[in-house]
py3Dmol code that shows the C-alpha trace and the ligand (Angstrom):
import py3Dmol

protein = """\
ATOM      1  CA  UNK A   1       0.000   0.000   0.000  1.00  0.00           C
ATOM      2  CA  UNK A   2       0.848   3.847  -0.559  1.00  0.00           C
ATOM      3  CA  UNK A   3       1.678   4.818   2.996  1.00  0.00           C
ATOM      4  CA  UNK A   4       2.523   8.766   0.985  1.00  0.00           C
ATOM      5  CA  UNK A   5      -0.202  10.089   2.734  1.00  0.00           C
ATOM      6  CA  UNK A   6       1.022   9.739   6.558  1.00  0.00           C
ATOM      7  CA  UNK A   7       4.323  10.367   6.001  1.00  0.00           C
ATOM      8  CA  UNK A   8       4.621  13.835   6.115  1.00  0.00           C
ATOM      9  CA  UNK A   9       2.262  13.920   9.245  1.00  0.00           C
ATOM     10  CA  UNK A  10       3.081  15.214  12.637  1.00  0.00           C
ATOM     11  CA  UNK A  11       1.292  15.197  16.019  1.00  0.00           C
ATOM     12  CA  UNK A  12       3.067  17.745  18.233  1.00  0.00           C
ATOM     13  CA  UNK A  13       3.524  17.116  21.998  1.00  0.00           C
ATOM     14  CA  UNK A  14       1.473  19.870  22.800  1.00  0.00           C
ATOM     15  CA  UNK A  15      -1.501  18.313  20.545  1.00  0.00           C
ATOM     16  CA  UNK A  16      -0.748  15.064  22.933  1.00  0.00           C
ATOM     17  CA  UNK A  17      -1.149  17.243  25.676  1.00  0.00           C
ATOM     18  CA  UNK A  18      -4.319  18.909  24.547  1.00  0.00           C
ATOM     19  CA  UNK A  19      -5.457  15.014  23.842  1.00  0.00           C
ATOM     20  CA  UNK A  20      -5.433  14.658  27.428  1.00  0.00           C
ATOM     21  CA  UNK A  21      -7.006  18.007  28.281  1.00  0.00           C
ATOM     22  CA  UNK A  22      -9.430  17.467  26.646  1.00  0.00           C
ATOM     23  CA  UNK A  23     -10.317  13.547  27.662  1.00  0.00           C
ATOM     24  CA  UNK A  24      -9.387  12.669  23.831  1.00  0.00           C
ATOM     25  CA  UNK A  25      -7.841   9.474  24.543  1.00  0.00           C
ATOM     26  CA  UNK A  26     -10.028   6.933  22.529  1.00  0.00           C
ATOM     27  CA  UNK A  27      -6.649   4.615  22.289  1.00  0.00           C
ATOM     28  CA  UNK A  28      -6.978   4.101  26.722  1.00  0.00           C
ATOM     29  CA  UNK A  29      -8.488   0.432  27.558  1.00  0.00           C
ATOM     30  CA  UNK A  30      -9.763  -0.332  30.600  1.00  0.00           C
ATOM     31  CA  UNK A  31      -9.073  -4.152  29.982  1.00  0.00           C
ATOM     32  CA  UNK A  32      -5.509  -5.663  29.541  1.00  0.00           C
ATOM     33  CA  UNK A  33      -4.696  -5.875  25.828  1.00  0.00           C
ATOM     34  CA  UNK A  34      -5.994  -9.394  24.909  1.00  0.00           C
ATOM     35  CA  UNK A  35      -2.532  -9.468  22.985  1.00  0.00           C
ATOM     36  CA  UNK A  36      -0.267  -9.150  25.959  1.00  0.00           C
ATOM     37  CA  UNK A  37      -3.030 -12.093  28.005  1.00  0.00           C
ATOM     38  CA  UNK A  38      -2.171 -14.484  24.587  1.00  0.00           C
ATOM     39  CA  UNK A  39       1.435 -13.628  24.146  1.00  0.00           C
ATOM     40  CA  UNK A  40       2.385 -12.960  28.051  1.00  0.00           C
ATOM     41  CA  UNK A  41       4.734 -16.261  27.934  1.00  0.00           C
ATOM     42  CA  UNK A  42       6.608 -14.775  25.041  1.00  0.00           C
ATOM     43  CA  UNK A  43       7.052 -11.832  26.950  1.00  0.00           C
ATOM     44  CA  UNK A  44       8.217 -13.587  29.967  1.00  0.00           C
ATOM     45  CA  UNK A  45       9.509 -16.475  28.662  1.00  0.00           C
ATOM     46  CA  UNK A  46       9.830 -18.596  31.870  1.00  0.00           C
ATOM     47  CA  UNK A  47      11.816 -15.872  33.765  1.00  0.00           C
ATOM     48  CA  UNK A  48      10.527 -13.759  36.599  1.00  0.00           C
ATOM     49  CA  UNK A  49      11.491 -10.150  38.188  1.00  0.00           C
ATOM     50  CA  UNK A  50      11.722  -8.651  34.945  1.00  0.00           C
ATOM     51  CA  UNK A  51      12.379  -4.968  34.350  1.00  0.00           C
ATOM     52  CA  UNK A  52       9.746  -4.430  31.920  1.00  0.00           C
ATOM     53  CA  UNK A  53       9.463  -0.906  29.794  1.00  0.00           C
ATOM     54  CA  UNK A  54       6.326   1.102  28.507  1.00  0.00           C
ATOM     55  CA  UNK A  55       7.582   3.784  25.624  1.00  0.00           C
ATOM     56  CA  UNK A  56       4.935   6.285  25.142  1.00  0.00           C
ATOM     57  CA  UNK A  57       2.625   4.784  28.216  1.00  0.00           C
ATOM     58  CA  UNK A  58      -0.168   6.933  28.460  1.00  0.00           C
ATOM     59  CA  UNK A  59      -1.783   5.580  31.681  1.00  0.00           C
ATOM     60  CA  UNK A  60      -1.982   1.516  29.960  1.00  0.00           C
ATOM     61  CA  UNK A  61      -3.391  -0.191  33.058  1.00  0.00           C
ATOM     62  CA  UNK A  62      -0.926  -3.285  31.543  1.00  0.00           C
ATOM     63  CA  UNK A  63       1.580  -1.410  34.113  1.00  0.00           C
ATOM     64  CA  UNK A  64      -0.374  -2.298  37.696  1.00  0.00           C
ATOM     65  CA  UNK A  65      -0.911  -5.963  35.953  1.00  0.00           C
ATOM     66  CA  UNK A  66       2.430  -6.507  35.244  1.00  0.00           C
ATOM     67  CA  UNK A  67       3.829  -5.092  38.466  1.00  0.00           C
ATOM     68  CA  UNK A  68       1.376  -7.111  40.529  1.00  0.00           C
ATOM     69  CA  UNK A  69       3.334 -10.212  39.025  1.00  0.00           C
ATOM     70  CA  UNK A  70       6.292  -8.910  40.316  1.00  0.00           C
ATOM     71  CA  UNK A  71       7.726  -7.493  36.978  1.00  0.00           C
ATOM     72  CA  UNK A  72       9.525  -3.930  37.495  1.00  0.00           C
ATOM     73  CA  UNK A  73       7.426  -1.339  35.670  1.00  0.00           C
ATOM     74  CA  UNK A  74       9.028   1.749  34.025  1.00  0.00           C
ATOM     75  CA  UNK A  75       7.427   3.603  31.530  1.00  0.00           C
ATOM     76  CA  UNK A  76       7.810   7.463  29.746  1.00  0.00           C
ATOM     77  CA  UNK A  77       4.974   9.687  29.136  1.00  0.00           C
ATOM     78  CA  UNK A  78       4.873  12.966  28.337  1.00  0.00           C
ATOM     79  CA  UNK A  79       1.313  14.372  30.009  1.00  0.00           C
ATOM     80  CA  UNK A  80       1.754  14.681  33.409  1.00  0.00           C
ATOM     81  CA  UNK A  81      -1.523  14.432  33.859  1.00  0.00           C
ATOM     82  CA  UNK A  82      -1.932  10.533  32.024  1.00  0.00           C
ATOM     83  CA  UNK A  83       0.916   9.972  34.717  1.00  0.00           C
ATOM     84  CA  UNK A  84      -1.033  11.354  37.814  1.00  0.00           C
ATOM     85  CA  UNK A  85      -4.348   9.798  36.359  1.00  0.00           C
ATOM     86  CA  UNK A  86      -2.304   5.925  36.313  1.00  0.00           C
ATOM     87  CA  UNK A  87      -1.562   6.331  39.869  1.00  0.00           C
ATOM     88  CA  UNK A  88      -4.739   7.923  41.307  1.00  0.00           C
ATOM     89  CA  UNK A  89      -6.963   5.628  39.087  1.00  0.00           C
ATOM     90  CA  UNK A  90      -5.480   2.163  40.668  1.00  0.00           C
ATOM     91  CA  UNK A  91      -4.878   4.159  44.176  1.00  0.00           C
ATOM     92  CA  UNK A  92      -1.175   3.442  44.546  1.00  0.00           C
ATOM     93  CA  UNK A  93       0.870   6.175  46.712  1.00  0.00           C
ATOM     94  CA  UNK A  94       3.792   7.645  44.523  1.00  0.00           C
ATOM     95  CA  UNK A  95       6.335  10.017  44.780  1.00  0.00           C
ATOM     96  CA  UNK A  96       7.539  12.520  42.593  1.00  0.00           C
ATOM     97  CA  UNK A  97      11.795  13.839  41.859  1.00  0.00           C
ATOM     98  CA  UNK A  98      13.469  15.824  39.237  1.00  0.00           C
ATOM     99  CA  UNK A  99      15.278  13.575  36.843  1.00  0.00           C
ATOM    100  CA  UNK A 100      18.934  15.582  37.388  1.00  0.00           C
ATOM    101  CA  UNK A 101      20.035  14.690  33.614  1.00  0.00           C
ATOM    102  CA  UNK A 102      17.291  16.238  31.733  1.00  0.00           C
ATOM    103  CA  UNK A 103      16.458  19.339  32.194  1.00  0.00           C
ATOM    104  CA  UNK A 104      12.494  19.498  33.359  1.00  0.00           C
ATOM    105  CA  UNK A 105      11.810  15.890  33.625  1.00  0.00           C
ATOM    106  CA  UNK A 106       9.991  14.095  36.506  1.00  0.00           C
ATOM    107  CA  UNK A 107      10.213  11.015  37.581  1.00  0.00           C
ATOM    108  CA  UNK A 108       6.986   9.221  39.610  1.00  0.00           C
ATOM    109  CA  UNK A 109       7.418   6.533  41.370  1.00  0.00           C
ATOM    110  CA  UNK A 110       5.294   4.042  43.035  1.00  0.00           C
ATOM    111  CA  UNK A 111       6.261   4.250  47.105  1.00  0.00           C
ATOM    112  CA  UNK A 112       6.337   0.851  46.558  1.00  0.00           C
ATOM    113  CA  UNK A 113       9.141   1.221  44.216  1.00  0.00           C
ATOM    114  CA  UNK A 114       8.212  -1.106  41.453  1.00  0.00           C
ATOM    115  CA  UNK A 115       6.549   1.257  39.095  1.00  0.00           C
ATOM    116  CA  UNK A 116       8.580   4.376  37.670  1.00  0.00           C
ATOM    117  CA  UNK A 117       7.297   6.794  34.734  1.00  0.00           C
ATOM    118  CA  UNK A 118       9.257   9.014  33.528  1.00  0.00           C
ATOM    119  CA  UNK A 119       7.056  12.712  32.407  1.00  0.00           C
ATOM    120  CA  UNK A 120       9.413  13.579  29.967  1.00  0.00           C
ATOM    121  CA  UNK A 121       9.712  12.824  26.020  1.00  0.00           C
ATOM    122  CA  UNK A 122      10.997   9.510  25.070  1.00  0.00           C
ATOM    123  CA  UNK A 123      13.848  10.951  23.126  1.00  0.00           C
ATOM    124  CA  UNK A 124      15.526  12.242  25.969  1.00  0.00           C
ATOM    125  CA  UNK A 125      15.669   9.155  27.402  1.00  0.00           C
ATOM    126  CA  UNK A 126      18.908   6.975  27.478  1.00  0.00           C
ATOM    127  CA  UNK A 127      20.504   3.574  29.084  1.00  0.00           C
ATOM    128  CA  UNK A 128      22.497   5.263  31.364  1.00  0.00           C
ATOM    129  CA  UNK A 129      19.374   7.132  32.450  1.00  0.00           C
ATOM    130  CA  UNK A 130      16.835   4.490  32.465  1.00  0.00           C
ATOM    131  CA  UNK A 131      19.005   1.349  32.467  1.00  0.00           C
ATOM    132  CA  UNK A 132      18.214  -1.419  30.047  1.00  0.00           C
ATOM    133  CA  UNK A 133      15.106  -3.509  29.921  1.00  0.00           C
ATOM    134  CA  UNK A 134      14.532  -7.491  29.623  1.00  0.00           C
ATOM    135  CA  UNK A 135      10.915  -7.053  28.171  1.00  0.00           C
ATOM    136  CA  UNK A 136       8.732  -4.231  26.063  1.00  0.00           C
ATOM    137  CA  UNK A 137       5.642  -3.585  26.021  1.00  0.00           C
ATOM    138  CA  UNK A 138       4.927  -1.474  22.628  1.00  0.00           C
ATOM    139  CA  UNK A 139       1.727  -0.506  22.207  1.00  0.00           C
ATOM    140  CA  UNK A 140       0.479   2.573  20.884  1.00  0.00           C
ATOM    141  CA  UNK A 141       4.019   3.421  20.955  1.00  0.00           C
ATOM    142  CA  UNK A 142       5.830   2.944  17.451  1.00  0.00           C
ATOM    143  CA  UNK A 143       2.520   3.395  15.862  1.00  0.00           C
ATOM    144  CA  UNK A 144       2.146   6.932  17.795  1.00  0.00           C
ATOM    145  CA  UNK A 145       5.648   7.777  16.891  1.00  0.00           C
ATOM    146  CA  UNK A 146       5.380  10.741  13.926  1.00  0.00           C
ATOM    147  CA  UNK A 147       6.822   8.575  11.011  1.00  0.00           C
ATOM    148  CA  UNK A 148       9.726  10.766  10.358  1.00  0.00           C
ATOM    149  CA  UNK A 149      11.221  10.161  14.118  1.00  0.00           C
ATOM    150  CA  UNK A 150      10.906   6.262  13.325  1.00  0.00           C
ATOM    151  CA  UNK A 151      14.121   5.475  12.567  1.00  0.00           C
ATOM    152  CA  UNK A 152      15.416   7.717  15.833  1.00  0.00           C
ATOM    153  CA  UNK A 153      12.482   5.869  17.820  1.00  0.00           C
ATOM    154  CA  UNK A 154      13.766   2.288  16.797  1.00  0.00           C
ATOM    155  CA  UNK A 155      16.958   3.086  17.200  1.00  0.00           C
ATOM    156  CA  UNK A 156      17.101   3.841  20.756  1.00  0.00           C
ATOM    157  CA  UNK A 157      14.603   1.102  21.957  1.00  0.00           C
ATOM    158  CA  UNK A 158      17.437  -0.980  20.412  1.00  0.00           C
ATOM    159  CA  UNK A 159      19.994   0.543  22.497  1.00  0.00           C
ATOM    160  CA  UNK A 160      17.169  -0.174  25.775  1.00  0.00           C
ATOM    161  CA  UNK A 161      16.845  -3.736  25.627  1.00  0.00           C
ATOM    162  CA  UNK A 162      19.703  -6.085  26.759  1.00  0.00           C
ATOM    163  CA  UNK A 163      20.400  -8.669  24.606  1.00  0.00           C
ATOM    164  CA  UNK A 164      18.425 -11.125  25.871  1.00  0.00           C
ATOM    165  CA  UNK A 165      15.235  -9.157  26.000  1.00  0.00           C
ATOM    166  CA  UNK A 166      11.471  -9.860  24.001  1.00  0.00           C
ATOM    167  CA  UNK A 167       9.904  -7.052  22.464  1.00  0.00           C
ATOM    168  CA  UNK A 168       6.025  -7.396  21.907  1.00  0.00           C
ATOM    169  CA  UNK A 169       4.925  -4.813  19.200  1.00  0.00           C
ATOM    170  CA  UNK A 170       1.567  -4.282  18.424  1.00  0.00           C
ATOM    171  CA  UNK A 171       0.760  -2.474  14.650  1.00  0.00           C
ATOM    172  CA  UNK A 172      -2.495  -1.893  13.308  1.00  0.00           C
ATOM    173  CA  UNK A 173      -3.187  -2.696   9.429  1.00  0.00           C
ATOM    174  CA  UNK A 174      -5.313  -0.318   7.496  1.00  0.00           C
ATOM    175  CA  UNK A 175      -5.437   1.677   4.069  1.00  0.00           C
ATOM    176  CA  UNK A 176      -3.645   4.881   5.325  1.00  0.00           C
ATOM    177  CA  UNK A 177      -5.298   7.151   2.204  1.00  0.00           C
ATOM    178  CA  UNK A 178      -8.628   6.069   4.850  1.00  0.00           C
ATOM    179  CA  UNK A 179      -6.883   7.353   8.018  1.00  0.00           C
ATOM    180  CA  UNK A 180      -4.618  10.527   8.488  1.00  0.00           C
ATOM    181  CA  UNK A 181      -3.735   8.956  12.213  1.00  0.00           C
ATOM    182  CA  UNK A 182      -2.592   8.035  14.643  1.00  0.00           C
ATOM    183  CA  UNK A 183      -2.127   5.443  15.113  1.00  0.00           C
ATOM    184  CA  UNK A 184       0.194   5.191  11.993  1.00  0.00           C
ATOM    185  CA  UNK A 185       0.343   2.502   9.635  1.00  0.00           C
ATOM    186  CA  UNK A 186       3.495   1.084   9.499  1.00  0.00           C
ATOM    187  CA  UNK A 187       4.272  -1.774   7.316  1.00  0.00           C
ATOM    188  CA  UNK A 188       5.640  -4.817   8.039  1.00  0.00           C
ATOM    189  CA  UNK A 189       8.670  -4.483   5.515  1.00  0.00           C
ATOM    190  CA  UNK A 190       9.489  -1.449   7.658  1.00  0.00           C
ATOM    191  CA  UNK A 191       9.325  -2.788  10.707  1.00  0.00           C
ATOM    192  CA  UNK A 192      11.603  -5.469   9.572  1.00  0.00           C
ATOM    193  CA  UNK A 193      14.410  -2.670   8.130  1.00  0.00           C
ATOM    194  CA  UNK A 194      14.053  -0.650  11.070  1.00  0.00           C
ATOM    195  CA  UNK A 195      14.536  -3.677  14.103  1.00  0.00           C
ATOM    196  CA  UNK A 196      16.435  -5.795  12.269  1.00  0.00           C
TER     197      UNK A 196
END
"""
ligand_1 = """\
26
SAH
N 0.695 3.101 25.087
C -0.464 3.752 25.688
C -0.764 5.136 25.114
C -0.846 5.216 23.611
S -1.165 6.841 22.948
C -1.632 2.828 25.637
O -1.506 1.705 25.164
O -2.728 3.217 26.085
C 0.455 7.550 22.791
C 0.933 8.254 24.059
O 2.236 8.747 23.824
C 0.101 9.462 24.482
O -0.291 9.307 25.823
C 1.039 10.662 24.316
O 0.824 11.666 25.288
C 2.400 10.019 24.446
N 3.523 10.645 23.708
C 3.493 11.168 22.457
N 4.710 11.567 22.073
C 5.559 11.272 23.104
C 6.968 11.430 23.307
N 7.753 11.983 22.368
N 7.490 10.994 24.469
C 6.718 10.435 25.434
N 5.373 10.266 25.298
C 4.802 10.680 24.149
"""
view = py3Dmol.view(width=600, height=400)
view.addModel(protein, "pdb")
view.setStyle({"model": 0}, {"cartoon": {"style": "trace"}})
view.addModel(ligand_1, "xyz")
view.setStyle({"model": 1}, {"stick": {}})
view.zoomTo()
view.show()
């Protein structure tokens, strides 16, 4: 397909922002993706205490499931208020710090210490900020990403992962001439030049 159309597209962060402002978050479930439930042993596979991450997070109630299995959660959002609304919505006490290597960044954290999100955009993220992660969780991530930042987006969430990691990406597959998005439609072929 002709994927012309989206290409030149971009959502600004404060249009993300607005999203949120304005309760314009169609893409939030209240249920745990039915994709992570089937493919959860994939994600896993047969280890435990994984440091699982969230790009572009939103307030995905995947992060409170996950935790509660005794996975560590970090994820990077940039509304501050999808961050707030994650921990108020599943009542869990947090805490809130500057991140001291980027400049305006927070960092919330579950007092129980197993669920971090950073309010900050993803590209300022690093692995000596944020460490490096056994498992991902994309979602509304890669397919939210304006498609002229893919390549930057793929490359760092290689440089995340360790090398033993599993990275569960969901797309969506639609005639993009029908959609402006997002979510983006990104084609298989590209997702195989851009993750190797
Ligand atoms: N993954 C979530 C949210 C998907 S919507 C879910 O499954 O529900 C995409 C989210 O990315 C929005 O909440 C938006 O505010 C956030 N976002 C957009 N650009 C971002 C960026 N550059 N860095 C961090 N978050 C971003």
């Amino acid at each position: 397909s002709d994927v012309g159309s989206q290409k030149e597209r971009v959502v600004t962060e404060e249009e993300w922002l607005q999203k949120w402002e304005m309760g314009n978050i169609g893409f939030h479930k209240e249920q745990e993706h039915p994709l992570l439930q089937k493919y959860l042993d994939v994600l896993l596979n047969g280890r435990s205490g994984l440091r699982i991450f969230f790009p572009l997070c939103g307030k995905a109630v995947e992060m409170k499931w996950l935790a509660d299995m005794g996975h560590s959660i970090v994820g990077v959002e940039i509304s501050e208020q999808a961050v707030k609304e994650f921990f108020s919505e599943h009542s869990l006490p947090y805490c809130e710090e500057p991140v001291p290597e980027i400049s305006g960044a927070k960092m919330f954290q579950s007092t129980s210490g197993n669920i971090s999100l950073f309010c900050c955009s993803i590209y300022d993220l690093s692995s000596s900020i944020v460490g490096k992660f056994d498992g991902v969780w994309d979602r509304g991530a890669l397919v939210a990403v304006n498609p002229c930042d893919r390549q930057r987006y793929a490359s760092l969430m290689i440089n995340l992962v360790e090398k033993n990691s599993s990275y569960l990406l969901v797309t969506v597959s639609y005639d993009p001439n029908k959609h402006k998005g997002p979510p983006f439609y990104v084609p298989e072929s590209e997702i195989k030049s851009l993750f190797g």
